[in-house]
PyMOL commands that place a pseudoatom at each C-alpha (Angstrom):
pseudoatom trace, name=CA, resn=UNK, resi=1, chain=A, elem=C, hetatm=0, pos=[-15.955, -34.769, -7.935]
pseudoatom trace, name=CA, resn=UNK, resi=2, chain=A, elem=C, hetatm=0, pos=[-13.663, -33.218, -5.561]
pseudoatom trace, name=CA, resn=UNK, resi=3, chain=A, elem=C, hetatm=0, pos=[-9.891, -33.413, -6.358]
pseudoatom trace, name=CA, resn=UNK, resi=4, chain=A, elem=C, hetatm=0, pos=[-7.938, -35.668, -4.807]
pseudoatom trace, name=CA, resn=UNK, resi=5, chain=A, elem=C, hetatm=0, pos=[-5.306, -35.174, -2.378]
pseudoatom trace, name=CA, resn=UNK, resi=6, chain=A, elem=C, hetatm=0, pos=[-2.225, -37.296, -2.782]
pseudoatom trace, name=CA, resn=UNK, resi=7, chain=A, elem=C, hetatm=0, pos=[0.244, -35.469, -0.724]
pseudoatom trace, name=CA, resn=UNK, resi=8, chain=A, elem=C, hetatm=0, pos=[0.123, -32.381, 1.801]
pseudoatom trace, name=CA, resn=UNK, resi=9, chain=A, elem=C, hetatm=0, pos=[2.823, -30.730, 3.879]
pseudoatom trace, name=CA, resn=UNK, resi=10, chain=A, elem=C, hetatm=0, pos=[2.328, -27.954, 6.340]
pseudoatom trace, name=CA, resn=UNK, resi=11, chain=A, elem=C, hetatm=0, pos=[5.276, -25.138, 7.627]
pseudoatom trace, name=CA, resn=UNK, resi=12, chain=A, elem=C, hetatm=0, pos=[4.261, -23.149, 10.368]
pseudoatom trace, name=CA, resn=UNK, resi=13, chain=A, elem=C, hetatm=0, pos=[6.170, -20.075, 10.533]
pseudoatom trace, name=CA, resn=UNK, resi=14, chain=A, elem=C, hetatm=0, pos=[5.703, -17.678, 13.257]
pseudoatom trace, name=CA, resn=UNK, resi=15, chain=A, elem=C, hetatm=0, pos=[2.592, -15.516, 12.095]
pseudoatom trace, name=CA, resn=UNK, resi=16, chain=A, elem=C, hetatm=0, pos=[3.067, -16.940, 8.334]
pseudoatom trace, name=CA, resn=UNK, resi=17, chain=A, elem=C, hetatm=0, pos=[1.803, -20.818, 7.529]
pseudoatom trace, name=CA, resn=UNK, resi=18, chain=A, elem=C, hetatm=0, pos=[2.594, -22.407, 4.350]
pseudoatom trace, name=CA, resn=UNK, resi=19, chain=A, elem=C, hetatm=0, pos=[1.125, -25.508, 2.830]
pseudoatom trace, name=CA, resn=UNK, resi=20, chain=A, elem=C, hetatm=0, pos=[2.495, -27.995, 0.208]
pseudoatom trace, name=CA, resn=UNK, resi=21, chain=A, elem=C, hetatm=0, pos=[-0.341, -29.861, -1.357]
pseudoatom trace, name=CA, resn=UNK, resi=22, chain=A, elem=C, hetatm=0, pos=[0.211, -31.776, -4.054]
pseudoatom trace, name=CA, resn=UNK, resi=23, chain=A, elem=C, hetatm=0, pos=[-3.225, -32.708, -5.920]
pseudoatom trace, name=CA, resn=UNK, resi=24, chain=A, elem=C, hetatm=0, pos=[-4.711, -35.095, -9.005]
pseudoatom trace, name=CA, resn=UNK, resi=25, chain=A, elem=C, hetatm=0, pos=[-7.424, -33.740, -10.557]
pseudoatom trace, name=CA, resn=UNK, resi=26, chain=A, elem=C, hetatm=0, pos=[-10.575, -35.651, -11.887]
pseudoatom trace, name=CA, resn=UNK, resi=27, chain=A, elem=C, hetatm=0, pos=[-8.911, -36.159, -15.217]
pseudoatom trace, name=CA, resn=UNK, resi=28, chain=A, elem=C, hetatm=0, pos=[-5.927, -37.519, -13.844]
pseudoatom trace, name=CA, resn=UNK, resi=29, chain=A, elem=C, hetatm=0, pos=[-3.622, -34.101, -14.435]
pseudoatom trace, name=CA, resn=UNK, resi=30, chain=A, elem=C, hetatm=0, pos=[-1.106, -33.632, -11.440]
pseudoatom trace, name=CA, resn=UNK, resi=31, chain=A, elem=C, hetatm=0, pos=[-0.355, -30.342, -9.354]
pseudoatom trace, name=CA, resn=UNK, resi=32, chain=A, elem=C, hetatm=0, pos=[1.347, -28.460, -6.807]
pseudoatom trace, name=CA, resn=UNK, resi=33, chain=A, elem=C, hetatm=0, pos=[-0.540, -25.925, -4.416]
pseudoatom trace, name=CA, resn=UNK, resi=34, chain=A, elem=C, hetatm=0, pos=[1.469, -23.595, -2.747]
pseudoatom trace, name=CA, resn=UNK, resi=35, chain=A, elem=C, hetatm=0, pos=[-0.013, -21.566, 0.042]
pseudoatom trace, name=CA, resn=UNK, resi=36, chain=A, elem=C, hetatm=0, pos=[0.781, -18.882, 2.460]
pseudoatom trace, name=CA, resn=UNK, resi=37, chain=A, elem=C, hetatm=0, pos=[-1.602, -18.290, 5.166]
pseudoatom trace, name=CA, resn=UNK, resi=38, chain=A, elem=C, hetatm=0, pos=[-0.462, -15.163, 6.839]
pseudoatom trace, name=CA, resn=UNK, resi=39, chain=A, elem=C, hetatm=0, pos=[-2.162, -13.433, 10.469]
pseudoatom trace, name=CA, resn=UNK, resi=40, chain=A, elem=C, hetatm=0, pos=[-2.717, -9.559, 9.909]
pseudoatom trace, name=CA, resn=UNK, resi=41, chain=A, elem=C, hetatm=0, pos=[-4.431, -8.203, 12.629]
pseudoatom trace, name=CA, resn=UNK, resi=42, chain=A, elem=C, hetatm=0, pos=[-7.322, -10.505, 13.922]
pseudoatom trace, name=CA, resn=UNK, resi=43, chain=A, elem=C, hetatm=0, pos=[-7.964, -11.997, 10.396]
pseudoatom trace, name=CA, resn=UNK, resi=44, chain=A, elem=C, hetatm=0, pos=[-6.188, -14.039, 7.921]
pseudoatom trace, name=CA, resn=UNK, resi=45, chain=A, elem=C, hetatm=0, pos=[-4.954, -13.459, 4.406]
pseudoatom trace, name=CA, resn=UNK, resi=46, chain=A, elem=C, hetatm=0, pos=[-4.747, -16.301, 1.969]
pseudoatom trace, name=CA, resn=UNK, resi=47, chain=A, elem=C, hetatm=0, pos=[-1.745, -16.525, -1.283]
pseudoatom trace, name=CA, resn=UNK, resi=48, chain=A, elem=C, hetatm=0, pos=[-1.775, -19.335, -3.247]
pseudoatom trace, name=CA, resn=UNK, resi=49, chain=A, elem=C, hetatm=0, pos=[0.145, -20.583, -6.692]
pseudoatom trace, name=CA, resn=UNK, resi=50, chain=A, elem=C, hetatm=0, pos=[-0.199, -23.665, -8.780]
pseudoatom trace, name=CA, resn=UNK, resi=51, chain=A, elem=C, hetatm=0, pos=[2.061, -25.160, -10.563]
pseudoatom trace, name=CA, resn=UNK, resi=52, chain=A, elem=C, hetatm=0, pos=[0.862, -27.994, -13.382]
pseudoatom trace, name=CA, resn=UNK, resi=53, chain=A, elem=C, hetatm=0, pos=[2.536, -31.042, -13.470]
pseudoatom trace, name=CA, resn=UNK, resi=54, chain=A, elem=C, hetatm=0, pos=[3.502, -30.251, -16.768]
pseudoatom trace, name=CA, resn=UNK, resi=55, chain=A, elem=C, hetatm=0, pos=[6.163, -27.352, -15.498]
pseudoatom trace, name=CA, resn=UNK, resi=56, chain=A, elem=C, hetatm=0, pos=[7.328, -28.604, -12.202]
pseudoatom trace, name=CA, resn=UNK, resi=57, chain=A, elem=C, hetatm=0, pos=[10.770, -29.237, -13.439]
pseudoatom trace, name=CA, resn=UNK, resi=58, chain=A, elem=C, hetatm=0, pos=[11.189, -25.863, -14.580]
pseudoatom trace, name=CA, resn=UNK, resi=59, chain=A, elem=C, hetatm=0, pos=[9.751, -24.375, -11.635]
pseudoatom trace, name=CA, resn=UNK, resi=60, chain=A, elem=C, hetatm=0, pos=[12.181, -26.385, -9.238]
pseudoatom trace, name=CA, resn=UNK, resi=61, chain=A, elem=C, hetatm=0, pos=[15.063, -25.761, -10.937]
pseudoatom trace, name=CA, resn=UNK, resi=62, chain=A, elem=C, hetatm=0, pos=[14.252, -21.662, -10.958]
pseudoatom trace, name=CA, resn=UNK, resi=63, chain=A, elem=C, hetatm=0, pos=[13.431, -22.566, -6.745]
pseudoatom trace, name=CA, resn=UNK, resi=64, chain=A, elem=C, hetatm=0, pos=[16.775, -24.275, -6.349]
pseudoatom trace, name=CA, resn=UNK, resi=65, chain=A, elem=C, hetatm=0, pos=[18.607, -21.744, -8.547]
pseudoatom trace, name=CA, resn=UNK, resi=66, chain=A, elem=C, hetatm=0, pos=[17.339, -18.881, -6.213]
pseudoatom trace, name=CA, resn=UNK, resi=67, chain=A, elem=C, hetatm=0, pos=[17.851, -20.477, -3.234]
pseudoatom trace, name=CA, resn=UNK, resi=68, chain=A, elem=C, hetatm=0, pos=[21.472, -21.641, -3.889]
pseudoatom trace, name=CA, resn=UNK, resi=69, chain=A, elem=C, hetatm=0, pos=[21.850, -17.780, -4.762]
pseudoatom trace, name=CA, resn=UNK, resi=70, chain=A, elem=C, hetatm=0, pos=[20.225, -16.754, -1.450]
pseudoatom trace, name=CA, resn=UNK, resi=71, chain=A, elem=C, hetatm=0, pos=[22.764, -19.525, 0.783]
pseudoatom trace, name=CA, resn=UNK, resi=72, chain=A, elem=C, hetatm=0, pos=[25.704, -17.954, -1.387]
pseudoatom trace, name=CA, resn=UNK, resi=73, chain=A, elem=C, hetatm=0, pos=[25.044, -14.419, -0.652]
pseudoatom trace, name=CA, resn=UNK, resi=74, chain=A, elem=C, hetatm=0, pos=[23.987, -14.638, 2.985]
pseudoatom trace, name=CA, resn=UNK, resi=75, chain=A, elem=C, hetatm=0, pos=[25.742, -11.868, 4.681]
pseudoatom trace, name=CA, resn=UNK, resi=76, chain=A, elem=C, hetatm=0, pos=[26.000, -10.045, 1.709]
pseudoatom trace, name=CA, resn=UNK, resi=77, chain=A, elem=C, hetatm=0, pos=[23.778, -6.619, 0.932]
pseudoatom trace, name=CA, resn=UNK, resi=78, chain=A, elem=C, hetatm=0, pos=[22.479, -7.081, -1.926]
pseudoatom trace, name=CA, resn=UNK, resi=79, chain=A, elem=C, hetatm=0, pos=[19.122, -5.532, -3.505]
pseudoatom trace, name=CA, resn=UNK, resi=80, chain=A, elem=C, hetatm=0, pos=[17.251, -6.743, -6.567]
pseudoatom trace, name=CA, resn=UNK, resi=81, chain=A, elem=C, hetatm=0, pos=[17.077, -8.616, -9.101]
pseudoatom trace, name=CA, resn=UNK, resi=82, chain=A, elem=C, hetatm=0, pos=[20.223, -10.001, -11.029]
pseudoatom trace, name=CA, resn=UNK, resi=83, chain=A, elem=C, hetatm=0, pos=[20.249, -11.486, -14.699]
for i in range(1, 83): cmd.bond("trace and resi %d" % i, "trace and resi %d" % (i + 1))
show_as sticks, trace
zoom trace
């Protein structure tokens, strides 16, 4: 049996796509699919992550720490990682 879809959103960026899927598995277990879907050349290359259920807060709050970085620093040069 196929998982089930419960919830799917698409973002088409210029030669990039990226796809929000969240998914429920046979046994009930809840995920998040992200993938990129990228044009190079006449083909297409395919990146996805998963993220169980079980760490989705974590992996939000790391997504909107990063982000509210990014918005913060825009204009800014700035290379690498910071800890």
């Amino acid at each position: 049996m196929p998982d089930k879809e419960i919830y799917s959103c698409r973002v088409p960026t210029g030669r990039r796509t990226y796809f929000f899927d969240l998914k429920q598995s046979a046994n009930g277990d809840i995920y998040l699919i992200i993938s990129e879907s990228r044009l190079e050349g006449s083909d297409f290359r395919h990146s996805r992550v998963l993220i169980d259920e079980e760490y989705i807060d974590e992996f939000a709050e790391g997504f909107r720490e990063v982000l509210g970085y990014w918005r913060g620093s825009r204009g800014k040069r700035s290379g690498g990682q910071s800890s």
